[in-house]
LOPAKOL-905145 format. One record per residue (C-alpha): residue number from 0; residue in one letter; x, y, z. Coordinates in Angstrom, 2 decimals, padded with zeros to 5 digits. Layout:
// LOPAKOL-905145
+-----+---+---------+---------+---------+
!   k ! r !       X !       Y !       Z !
+-----+---+---------+---------+---------+
! NUM ! a !       X !       Y !       Z !
...
+-----+---+---------+---------+---------+
// end
This chain:
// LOPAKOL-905145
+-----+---+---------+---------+---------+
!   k ! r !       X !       Y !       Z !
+-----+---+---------+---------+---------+
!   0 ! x !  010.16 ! -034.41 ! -064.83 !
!   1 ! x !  012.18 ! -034.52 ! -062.02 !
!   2 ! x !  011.20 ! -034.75 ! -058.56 !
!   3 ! x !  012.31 ! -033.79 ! -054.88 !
!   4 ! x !  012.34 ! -036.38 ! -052.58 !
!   5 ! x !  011.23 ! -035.22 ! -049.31 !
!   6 ! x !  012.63 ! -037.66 ! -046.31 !
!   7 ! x !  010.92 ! -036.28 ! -042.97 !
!   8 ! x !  007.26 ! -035.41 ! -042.70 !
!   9 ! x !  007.30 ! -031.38 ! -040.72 !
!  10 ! x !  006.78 ! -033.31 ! -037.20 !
!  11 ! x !  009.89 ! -035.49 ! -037.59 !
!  12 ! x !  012.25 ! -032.33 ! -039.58 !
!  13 ! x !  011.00 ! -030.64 ! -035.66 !
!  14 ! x !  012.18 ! -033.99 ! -034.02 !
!  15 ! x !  015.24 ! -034.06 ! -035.60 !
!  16 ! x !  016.33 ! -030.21 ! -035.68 !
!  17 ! x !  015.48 ! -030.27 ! -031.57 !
!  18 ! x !  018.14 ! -033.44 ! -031.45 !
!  19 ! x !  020.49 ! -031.57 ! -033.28 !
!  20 ! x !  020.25 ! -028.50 ! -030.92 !
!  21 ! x !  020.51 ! -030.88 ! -028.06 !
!  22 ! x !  023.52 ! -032.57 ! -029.18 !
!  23 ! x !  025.22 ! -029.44 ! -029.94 !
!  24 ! x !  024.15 ! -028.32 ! -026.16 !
!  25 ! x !  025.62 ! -031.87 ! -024.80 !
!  26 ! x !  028.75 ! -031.37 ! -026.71 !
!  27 ! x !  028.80 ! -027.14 ! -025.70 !
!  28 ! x !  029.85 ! -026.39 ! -029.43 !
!  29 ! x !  027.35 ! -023.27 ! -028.68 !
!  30 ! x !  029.19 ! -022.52 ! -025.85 !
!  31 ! x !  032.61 ! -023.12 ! -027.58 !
!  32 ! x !  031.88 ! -020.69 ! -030.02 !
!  33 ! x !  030.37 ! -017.75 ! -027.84 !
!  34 ! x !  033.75 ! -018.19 ! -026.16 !
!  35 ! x !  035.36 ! -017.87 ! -029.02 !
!  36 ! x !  033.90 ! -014.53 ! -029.59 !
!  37 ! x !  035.29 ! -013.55 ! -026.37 !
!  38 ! x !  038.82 ! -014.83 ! -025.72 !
!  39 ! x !  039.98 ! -014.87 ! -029.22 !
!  40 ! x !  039.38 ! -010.80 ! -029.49 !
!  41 ! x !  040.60 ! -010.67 ! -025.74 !
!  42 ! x !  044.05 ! -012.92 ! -026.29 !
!  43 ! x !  044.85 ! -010.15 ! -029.58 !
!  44 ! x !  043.67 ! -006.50 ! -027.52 !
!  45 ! x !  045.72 ! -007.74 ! -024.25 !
!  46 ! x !  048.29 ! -010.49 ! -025.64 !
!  47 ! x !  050.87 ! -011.62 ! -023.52 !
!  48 ! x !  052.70 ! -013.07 ! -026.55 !
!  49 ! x !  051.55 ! -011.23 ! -029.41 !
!  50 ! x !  053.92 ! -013.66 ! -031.30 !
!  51 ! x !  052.09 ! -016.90 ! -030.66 !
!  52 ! x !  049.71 ! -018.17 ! -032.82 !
!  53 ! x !  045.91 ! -018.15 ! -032.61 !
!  54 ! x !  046.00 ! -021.72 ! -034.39 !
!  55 ! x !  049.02 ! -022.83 ! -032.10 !
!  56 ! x !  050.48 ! -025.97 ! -031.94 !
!  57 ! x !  047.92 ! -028.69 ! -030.79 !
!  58 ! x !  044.94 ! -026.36 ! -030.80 !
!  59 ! x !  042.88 ! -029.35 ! -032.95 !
!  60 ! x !  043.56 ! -031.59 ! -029.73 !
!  61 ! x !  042.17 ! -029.27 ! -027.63 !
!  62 ! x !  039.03 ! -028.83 ! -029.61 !
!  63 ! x !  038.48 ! -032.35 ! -029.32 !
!  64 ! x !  039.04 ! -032.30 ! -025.48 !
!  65 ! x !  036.20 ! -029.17 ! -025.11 !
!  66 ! x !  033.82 ! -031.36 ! -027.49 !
!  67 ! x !  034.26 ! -035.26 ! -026.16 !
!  68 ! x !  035.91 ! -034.56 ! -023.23 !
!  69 ! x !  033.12 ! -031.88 ! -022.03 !
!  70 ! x !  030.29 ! -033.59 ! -023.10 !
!  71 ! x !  031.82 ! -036.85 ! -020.99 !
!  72 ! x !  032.54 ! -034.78 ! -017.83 !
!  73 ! x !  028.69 ! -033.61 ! -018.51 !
!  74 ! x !  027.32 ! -036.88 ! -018.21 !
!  75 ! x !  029.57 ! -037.78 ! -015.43 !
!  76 ! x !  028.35 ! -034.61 ! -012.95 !
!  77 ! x !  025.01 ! -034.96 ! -013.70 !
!  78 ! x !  025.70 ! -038.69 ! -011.77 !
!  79 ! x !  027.28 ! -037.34 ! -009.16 !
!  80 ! x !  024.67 ! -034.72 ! -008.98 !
!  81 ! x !  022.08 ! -037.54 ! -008.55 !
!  82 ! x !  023.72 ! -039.27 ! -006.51 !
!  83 ! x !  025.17 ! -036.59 ! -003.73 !
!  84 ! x !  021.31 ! -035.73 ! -003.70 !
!  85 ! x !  019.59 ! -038.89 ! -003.11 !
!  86 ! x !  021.74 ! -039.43 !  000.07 !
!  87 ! x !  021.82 ! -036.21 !  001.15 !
!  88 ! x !  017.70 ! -036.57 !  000.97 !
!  89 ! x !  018.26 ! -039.69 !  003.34 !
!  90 ! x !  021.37 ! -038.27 !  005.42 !
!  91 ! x !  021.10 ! -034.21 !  005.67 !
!  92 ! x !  017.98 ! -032.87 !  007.66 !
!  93 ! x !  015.42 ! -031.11 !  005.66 !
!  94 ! x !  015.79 ! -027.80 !  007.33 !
!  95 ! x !  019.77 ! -028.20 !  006.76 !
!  96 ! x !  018.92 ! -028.25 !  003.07 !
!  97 ! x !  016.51 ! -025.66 !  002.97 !
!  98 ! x !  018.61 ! -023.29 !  004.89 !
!  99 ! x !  020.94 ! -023.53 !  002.43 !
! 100 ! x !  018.69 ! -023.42 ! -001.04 !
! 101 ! x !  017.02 ! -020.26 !  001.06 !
! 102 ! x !  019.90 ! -018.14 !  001.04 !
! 103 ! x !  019.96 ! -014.98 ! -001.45 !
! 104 ! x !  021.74 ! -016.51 ! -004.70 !
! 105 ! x !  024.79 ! -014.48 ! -004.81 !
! 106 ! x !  025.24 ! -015.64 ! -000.97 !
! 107 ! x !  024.93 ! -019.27 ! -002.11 !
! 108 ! x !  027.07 ! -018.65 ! -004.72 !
! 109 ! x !  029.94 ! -016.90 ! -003.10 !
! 110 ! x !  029.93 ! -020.12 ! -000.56 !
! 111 ! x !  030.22 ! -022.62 ! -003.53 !
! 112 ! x !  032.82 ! -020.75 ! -004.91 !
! 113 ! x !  035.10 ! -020.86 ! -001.25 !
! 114 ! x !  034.05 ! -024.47 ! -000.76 !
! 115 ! x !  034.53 ! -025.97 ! -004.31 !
! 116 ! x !  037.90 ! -024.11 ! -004.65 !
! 117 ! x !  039.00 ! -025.62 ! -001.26 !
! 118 ! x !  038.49 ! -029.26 ! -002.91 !
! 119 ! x !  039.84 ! -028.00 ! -005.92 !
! 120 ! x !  042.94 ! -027.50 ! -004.21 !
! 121 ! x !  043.09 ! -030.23 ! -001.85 !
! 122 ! x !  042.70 ! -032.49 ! -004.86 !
! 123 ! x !  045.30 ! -030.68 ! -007.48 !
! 124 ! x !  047.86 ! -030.22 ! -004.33 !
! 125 ! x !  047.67 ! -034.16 ! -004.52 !
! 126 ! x !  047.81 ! -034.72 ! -007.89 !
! 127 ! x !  051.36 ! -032.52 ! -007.52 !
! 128 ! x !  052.22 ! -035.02 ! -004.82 !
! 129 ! x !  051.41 ! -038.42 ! -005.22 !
! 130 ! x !  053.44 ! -039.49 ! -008.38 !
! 131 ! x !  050.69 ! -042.03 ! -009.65 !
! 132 ! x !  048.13 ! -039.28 ! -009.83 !
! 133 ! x !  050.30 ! -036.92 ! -011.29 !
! 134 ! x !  050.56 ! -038.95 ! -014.70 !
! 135 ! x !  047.37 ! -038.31 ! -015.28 !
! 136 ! x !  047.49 ! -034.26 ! -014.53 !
! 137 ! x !  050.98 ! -033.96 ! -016.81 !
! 138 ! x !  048.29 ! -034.28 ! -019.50 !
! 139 ! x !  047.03 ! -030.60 ! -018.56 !
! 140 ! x !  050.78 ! -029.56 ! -017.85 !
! 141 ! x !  052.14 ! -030.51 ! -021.05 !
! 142 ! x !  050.94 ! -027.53 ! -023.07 !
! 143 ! x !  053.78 ! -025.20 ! -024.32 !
! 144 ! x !  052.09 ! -022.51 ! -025.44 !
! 145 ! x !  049.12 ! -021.32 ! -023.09 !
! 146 ! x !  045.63 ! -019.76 ! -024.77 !
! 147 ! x !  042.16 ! -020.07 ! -023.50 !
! 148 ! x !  041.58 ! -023.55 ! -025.25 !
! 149 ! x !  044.85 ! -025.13 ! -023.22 !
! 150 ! x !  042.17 ! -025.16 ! -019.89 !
! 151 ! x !  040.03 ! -028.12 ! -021.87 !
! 152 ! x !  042.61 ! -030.51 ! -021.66 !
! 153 ! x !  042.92 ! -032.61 ! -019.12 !
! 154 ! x !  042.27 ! -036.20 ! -018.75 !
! 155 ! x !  039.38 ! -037.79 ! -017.90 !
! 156 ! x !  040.25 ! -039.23 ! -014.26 !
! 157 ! x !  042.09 ! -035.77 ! -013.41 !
! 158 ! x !  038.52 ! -033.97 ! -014.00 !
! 159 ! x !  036.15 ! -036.76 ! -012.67 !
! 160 ! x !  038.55 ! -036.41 ! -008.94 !
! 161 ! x !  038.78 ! -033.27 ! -009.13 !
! 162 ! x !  035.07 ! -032.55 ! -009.43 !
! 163 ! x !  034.11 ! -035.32 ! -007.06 !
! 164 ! x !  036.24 ! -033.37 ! -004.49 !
! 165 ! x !  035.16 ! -030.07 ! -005.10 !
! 166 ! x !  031.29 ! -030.50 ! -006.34 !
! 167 ! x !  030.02 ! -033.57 ! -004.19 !
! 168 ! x !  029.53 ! -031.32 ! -001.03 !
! 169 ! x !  027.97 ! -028.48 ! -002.93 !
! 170 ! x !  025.47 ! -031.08 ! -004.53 !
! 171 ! x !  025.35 ! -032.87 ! -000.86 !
! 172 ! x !  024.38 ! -029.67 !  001.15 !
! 173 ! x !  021.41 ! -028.44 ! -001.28 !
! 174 ! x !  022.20 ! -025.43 ! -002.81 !
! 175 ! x !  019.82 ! -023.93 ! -005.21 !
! 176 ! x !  019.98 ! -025.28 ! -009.01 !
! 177 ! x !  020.06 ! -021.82 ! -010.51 !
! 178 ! x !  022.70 ! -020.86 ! -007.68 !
! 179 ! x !  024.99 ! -024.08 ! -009.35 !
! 180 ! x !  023.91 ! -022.80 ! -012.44 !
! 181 ! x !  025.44 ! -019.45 ! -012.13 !
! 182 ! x !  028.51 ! -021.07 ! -010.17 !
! 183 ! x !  029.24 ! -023.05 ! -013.24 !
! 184 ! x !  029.13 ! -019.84 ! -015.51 !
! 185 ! x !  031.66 ! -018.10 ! -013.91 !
! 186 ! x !  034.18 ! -021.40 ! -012.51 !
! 187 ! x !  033.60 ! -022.03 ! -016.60 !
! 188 ! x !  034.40 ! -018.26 ! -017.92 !
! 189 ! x !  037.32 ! -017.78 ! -015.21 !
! 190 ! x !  038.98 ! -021.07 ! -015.89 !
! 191 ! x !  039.50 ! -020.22 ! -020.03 !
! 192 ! x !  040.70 ! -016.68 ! -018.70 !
! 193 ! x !  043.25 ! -018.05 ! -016.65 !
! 194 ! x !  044.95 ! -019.97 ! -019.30 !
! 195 ! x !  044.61 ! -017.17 ! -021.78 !
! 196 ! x !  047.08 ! -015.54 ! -023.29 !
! 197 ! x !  046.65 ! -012.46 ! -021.61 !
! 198 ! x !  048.27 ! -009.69 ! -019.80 !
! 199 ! x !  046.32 ! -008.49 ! -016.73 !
! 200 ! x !  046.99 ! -006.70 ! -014.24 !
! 201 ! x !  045.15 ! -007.66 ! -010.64 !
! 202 ! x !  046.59 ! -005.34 ! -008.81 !
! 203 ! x !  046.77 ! -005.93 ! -004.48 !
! 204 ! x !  043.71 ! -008.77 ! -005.72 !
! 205 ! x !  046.07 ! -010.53 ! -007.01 !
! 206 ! x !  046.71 ! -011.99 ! -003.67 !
! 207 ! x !  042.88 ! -012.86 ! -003.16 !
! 208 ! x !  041.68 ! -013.68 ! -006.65 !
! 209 ! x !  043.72 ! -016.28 ! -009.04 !
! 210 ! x !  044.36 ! -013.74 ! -011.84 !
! 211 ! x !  046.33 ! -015.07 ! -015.30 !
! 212 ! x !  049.81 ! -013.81 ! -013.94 !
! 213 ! x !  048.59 ! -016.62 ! -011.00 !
! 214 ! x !  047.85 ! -019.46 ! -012.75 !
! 215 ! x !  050.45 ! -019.18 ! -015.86 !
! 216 ! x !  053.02 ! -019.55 ! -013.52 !
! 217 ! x !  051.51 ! -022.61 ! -012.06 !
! 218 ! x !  051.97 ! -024.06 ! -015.71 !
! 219 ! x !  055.74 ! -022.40 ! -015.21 !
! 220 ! x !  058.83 ! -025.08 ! -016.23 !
! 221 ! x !  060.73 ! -023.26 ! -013.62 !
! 222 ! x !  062.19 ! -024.58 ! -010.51 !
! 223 ! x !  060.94 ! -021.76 ! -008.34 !
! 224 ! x !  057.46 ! -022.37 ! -009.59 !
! 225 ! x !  057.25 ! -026.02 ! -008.88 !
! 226 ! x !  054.16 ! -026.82 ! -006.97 !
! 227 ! x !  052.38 ! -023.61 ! -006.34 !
! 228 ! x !  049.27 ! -021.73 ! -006.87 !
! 229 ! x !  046.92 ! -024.58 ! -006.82 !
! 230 ! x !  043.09 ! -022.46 ! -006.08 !
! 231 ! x !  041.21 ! -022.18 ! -009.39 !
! 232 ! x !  039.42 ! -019.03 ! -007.99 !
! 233 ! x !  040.76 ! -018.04 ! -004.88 !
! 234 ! x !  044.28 ! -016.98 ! -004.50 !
! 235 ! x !  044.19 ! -016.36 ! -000.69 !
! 236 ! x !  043.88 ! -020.21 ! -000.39 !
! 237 ! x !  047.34 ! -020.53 ! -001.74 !
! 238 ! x !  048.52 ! -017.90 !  000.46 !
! 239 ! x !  047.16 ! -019.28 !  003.91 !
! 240 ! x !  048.49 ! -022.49 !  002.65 !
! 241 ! x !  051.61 ! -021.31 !  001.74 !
! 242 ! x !  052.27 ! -022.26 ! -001.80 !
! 243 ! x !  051.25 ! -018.37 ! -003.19 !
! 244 ! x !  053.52 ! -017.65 ! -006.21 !
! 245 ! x !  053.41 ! -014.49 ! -007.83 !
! 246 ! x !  056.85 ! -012.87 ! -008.35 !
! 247 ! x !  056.24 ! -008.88 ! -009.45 !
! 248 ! x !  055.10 ! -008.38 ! -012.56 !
! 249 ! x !  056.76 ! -010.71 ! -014.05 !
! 250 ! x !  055.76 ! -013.46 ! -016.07 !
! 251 ! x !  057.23 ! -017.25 ! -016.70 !
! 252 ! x !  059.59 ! -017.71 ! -019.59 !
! 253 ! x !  058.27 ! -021.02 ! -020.75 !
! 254 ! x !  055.60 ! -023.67 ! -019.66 !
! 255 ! x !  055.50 ! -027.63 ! -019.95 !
! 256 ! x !  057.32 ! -030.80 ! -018.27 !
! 257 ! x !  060.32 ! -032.45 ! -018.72 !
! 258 ! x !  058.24 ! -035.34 ! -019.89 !
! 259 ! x !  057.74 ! -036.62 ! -023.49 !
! 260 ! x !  053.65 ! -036.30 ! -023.41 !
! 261 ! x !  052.34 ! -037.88 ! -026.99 !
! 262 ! x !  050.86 ! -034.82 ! -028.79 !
! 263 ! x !  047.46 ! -036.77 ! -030.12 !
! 264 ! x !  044.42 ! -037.00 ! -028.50 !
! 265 ! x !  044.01 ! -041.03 ! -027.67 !
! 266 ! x !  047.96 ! -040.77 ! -026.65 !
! 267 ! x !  047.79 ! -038.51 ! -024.27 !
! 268 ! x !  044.75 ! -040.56 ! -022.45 !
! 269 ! x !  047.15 ! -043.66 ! -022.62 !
! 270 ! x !  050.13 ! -041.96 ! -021.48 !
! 271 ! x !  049.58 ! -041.98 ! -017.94 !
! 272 ! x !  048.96 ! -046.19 ! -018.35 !
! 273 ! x !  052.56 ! -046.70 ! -019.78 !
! 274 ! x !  055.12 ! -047.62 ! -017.58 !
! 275 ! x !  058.05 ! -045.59 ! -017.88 !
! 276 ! x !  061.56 ! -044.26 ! -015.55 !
! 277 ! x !  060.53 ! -041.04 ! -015.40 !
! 278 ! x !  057.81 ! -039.28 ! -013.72 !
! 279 ! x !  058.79 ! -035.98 ! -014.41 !
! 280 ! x !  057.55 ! -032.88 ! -011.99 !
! 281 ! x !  056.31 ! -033.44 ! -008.61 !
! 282 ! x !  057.13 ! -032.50 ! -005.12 !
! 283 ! x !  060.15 ! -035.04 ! -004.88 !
! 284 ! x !  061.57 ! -033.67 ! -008.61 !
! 285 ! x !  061.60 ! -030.19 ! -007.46 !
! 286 ! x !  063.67 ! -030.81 ! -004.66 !
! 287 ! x !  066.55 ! -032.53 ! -006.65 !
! 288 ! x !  065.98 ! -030.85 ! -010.47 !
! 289 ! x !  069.29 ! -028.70 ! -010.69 !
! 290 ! x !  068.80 ! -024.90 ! -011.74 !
! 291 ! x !  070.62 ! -023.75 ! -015.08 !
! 292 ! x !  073.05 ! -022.43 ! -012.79 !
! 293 ! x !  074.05 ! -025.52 ! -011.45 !
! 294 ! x !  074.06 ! -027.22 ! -014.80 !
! 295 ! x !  076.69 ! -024.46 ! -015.80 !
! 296 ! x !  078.64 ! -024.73 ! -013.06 !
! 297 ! x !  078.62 ! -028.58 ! -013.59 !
+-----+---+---------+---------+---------+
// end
């Protein structure tokens, strides 16, 4: 007669199916798959290129990004969470702090938003600039083809900067955790509609919300779209700042760098270590790139 073995008594099947959930929660494959749901649907109703693939081109990279990358850059704001928050316990005045966490949540929240998305651009306006950080945030520019998935990659010292910059004061100053909380939710939701491939129309918002018109032609190969629309949220930023770039209703005709970026995972998170001639796009390339025109002419 044959018989079953059984491995786990019920406690330790409980142990192990709650370690299960919480990996998946560390590594947001829930959360990957709910947005799945959304954007996939979305990207075919309102398609910008109704021609591109849903499984483009380097969509298995990306994957791998959302899963390692995310559950790294998890692990790595939760430190700076702890840490902005023991020295602001030491540094900020009590009453400073609980000014702050006793604001109405959507109040706290509309203030993370403006003061996150200032560091956000502060700190992707240098990684334009500054040639040595710009190897690592050609990672991000490299994709060809822009979907919902193409916002996960980026490499790891591009995100860990960039949320330094833009989260360390929220964490600093004491805002509420379920005010955070809901921050995250929507940076999370409008940053995977921003690369989407979608067509949507803002309308006169456009020049105070990023919309996807915005931010696809901030992933723009074109001369004219070198260096602009930095804000993940706010698109006013841009346009006090002058770098706004929206041109009609038109959209870019292709995205990428004149760079060869390796199209696997653990090459792309060398690439920016390699020494190489050329840097590719930045602030000093835009100035002497040649148009099409001139390369006619010529």
């Amino acid at each position: 007669m044959c018989r079953t073995t059984k491995w786990f008594t019920p406690l330790q099947e409980d142990v192990v199916d709650d370690r299960e959930i919480e990996l998946m929660d560390l590594l947001g494959l829930q959360a990957l798959l709910i947005c799945a749901l959304i954007f996939v649907p979305l990207e075919h109703i309102l398609a910008l290129r109704p021609q591109q693939k849903t499984f483009r081109k380097g969509l298995g990279t990306d994957v791998i990004y959302a899963l390692v990358n995310g559950a790294f850059l998890k692990i790595c704001i939760f430190l700076m969470a702890a840490s902005a928050m023991y020295a602001s316990a030491s540094l900020v005045p009590a009453r400073v702090t609980m000014a702050v966490s006793g604001q109405a949540t959507w109040l706290q929240v509309t203030e993370i938003i403006i003061l996150a998305d200032l560091g956000v651009y502060a700190s992707h306006r240098a990684f334009h600039a500054i040639p040595a950080l710009w190897r690592f945030h050609a990672i991000h520019h490299g994709i060809e083809e822009l979907d919902w998935m193409a916002a996960f990659r980026a490499h790891p010292v591009d995100q860990i900067i960039t949320k330094a910059v833009s989260l360390l004061p929220v964490f600093f100053l004491g805002f509420s955790l379920e005010s955070i909380a809901a921050y995250f939710i929507i940076a999370t939701g409008h940053a995977l509609l921003l690369h989407a491939n979608v067509r949507m129309n803002f309308g006169p918002l456009k020049w105070v919300i990023a919309s996807p018109q915005f931010h696809h032609w901030h992933h723009a190969d074109q001369r004219d779209a070198y260096d602009k629309n930095f804000a993940s949220h706010l698109a006013i930023i841009d346009a006090l700042f002058g770098t706004f770039h929206v041109p009609g209703s038109r959209m870019p005709e292709k995205y990428g760098v004149d760079e060869s970026i390796p199209t696997d995972y653990v090459g792309q998170h060398g690439y920016p270590f390699v020494r190489r001639t050329q840097q590719g796009r930045n602030t000093g390339d835009a100035a002497i790139k040649p148009t099409p025109e001139e390369v006619a002419r010529g």
